[in-house]
C-alpha positions as CSV (number, residue, x, y, z in Angstrom):
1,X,122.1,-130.2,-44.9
2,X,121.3,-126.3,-45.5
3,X,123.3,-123.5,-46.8
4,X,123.7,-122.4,-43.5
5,X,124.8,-125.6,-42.2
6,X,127.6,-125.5,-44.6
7,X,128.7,-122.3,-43.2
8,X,127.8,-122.0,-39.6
9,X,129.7,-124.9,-38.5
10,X,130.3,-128.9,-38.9
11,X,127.9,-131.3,-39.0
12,X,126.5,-134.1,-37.1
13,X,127.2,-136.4,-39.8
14,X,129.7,-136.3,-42.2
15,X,127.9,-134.8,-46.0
16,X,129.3,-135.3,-49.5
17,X,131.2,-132.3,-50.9
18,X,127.9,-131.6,-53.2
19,X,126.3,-130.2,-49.8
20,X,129.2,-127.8,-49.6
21,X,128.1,-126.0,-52.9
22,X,125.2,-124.1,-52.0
23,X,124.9,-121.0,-52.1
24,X,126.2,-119.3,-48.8
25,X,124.6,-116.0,-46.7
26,X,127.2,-113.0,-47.3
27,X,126.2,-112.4,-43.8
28,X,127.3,-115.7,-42.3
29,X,129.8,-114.1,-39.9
30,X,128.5,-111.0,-38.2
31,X,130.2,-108.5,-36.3
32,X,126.9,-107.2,-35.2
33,X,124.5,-109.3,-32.9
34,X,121.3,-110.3,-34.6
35,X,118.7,-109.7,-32.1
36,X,116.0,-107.5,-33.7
37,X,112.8,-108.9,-33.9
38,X,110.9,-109.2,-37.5
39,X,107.6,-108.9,-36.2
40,X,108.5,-105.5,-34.6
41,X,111.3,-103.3,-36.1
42,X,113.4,-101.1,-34.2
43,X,112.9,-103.0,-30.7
44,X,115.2,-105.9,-29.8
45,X,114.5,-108.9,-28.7
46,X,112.8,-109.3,-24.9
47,X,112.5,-105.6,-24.7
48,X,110.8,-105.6,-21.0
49,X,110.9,-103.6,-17.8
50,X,114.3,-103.7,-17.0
51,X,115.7,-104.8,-19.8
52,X,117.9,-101.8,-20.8
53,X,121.7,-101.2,-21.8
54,X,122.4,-101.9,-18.2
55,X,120.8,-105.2,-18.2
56,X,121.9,-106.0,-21.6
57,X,125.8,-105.1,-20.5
58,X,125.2,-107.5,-17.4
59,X,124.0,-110.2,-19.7
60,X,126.9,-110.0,-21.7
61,X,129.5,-109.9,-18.8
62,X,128.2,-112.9,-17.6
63,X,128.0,-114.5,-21.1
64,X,131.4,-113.2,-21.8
65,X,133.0,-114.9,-18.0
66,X,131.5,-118.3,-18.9
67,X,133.0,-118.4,-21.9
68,X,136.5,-117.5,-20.1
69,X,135.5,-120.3,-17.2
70,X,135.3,-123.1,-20.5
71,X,137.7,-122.2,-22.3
72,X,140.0,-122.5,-18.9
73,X,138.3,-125.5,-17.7
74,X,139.1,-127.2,-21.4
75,X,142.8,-125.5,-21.1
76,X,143.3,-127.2,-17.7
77,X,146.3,-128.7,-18.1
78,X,148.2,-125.7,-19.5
79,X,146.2,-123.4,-17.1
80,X,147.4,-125.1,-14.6
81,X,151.4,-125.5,-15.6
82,X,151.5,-121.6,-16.2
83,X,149.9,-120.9,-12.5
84,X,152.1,-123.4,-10.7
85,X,155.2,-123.7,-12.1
86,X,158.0,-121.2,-12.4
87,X,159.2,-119.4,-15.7
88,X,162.5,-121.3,-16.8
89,X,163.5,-122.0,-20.4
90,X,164.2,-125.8,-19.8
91,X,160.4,-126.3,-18.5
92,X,159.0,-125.4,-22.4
93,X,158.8,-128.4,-23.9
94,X,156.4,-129.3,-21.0
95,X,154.3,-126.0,-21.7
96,X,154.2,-126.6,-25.4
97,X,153.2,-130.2,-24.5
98,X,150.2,-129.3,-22.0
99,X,149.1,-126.2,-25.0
100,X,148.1,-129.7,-27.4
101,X,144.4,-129.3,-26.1
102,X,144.3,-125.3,-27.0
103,X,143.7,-125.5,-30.6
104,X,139.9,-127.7,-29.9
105,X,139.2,-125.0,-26.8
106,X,140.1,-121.8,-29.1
107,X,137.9,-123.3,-32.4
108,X,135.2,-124.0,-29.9
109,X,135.3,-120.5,-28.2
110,X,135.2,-118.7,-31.7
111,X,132.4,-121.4,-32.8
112,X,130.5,-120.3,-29.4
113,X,131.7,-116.1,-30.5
114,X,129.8,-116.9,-33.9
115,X,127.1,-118.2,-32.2
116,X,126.5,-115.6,-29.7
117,X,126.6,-113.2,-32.7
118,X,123.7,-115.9,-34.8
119,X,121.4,-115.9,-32.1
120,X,122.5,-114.2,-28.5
121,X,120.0,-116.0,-26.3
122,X,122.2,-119.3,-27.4
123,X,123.5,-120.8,-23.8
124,X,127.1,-119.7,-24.0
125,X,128.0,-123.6,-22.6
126,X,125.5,-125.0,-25.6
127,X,127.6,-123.2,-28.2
128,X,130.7,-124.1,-26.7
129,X,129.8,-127.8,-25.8
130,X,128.4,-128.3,-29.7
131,X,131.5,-126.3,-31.0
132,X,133.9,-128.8,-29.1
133,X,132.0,-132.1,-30.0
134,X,132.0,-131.3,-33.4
135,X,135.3,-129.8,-34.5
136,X,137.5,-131.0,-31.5
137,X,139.7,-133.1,-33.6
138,X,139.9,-131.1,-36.7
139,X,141.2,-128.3,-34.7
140,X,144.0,-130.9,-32.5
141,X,145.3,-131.8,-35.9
142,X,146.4,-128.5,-36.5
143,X,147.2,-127.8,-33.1
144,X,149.4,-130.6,-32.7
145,X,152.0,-130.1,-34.7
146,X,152.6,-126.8,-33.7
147,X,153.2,-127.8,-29.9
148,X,155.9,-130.8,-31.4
149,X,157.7,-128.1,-33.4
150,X,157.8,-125.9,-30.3
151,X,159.1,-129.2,-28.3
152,X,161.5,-129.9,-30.5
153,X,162.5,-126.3,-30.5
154,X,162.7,-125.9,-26.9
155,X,165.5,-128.9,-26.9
156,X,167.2,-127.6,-29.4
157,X,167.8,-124.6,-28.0
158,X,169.1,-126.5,-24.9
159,X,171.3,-128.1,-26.7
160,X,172.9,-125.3,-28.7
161,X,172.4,-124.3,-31.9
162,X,173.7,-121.3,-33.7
163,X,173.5,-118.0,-33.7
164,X,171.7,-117.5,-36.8
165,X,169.2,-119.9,-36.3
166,X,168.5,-118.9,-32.7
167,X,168.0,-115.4,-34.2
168,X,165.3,-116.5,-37.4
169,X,163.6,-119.0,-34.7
170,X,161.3,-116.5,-33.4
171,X,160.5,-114.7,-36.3
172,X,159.2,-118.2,-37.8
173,X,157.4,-119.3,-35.1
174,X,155.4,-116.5,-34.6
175,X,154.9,-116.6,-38.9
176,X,154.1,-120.4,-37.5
177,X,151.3,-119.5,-35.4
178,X,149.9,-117.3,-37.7
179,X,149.7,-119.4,-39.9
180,X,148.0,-122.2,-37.5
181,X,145.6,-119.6,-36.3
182,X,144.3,-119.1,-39.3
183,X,144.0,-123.0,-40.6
184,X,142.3,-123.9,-36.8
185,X,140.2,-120.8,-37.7
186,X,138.8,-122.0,-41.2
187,X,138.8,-125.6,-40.0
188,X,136.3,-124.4,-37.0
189,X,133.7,-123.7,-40.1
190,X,135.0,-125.7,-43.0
191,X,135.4,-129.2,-44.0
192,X,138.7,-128.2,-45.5
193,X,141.3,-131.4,-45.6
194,X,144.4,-130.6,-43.2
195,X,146.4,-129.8,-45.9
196,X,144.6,-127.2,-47.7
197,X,143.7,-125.4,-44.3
198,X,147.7,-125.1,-43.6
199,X,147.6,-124.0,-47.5
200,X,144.6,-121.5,-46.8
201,X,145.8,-120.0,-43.8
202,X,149.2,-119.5,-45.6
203,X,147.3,-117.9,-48.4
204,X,145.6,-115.6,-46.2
205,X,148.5,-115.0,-44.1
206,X,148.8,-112.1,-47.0
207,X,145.9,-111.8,-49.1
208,X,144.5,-110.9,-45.5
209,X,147.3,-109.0,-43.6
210,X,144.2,-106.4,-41.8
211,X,143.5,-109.8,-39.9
212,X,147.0,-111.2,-40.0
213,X,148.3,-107.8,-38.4
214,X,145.4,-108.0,-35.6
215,X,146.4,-111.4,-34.8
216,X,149.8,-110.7,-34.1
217,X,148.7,-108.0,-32.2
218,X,146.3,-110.0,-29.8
219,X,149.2,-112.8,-29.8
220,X,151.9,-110.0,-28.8
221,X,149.4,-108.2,-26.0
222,X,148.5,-111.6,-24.7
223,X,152.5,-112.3,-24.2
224,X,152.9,-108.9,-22.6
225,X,150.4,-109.4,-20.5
226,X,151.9,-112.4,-19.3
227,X,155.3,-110.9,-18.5
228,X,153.8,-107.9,-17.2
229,X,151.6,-109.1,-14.9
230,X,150.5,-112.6,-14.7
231,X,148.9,-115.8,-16.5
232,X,146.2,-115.5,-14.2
233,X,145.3,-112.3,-15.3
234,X,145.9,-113.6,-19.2
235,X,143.5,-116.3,-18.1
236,X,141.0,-114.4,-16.8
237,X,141.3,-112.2,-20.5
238,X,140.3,-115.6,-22.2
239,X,136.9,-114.5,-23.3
240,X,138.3,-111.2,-24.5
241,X,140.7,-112.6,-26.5
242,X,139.2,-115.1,-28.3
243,X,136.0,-112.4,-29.0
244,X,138.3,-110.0,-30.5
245,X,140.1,-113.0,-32.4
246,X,136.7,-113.2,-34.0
247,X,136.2,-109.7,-34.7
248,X,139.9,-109.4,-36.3
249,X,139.3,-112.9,-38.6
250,X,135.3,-112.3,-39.3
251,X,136.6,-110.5,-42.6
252,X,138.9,-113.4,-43.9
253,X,135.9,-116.3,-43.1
254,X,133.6,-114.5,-45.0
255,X,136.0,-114.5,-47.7
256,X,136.5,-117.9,-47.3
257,X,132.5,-118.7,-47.8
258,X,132.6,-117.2,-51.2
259,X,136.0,-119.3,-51.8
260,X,135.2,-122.6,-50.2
261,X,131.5,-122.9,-51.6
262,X,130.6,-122.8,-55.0
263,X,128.2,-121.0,-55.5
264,X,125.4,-123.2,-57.4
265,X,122.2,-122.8,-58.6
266,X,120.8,-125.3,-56.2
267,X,118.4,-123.8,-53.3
């Protein structure tokens, strides 16, 4: 396995930890897309008749809806509970039961983001479909337990608690998600055991507050644009979201490369 497969995603097969000591690009999460081409500098990729900003801004529209199609069609179930049912309190533990498959459909939308970033003529269902195959259960064990604490949550609120507790409850769980955003976030790009991800994501919960703050911003507009308007319109803002979600973390993964991967002198 290369450098860059030690940074750009999992694996087909699993590797010893020695593979994950090589030395790692500084640029392995751009922000930018990489589609100049060597052989002629200054003109991008494919530049043709008709192949303009106008054409380029079509290209990523549609790249940008497919993603929000996958990342609805793998969020089915909770897609579907937020578009039928109506809002009431005692229906959340069923909502934070159907959310269990959103952790492997957000690590594969920000695999398929990093990808599109890598190498934009990438298929947008390629990068998705690898990102879900590979990292699909890494990212439900963190997403897991998150949904049974909200279950739990949601009944013991219905059956009374106090006043206190109700009061810290939210406060936490959003500190919770956080938290879990950040672990399914390194855990989409590193072999990181469960533990230390949760550890990790803690750890950069500060040490990274720029992308801690941004997160709770996208998590706060995504909830206002639920009660504002609709989840249909917070669906169709899937591929938005998990783009920006990118753009806001990019900083605290490439931290993480020179943190996660010794550096070595092995090329």
């Amino acid at each position: 396995m290369s450098a860059g497969d030690a940074v750009t995603g999992w694996s087909d097969d699993p590797a010893p930890a020695d593979d994950l000591a090589r030395p790692a690009d500084p640029a392995a999460f751009p922000v930018t897309p990489r589609d100049r081409d060597d052989a002629h500098p200054g003109r991008r990729r494919g530049d043709e008749v008709g192949d303009g900003p106008f054409g380029r801004a079509v290209a990523a529209f549609a790249w940008g809806a497919g993603l929000t199609a996958l990342l609805a069609a793998a969020n089915l179930p909770l897609v579907a509970l937020a578009l039928l049912l109506r809002p009431d309190p005692s229906l959340a533990w069923l909502v934070a039961l159907a959310a269990v498959p959103a952790g492997p459909a957000l690590s594969a939308g920000l695999y398929a983001v990093r990808e599109h970033y890598v190498d934009p003529g990438v298929a947008v269902t390629r990068a998705f479909g690898r990102g879900y195959r590979l990292g699909w259960r890494e990212a439900l064990a963190v997403s897991t337990p998150v949904c049974l604490v909200a279950v739990v949550g949601a009944g013991a609120r219905s059956s009374g608690v106090p006043a206190l507790v109700a009061g810290l409850a939210p406060g936490a769980a959003v500190l919770l998600v956080l938290v879990a955003l950040h672990a399914l976030a390194l855990r989409t790009f590193f072999r990181l055991p469960l533990a230390a991800a949760w550890q990790a994501g803690a750890y950069y919960l500060v040490a990274r507050w720029r992308a801690s703050l941004g997160t709770l911003a996208l998590l706060a507009g995504a909830v206002a644009v639920a009660a504002a308007a609709s989840d249909l319109l917070l669906v169709l803002l899937g591929g938005v979201w998990v783009w920006l979600w990118y753009r806001t973390t990019a900083g605290m993964l490439r931290d993480a490369v020179a943190r996660f991967l010794r550096p070595t002198t092995t090329t």
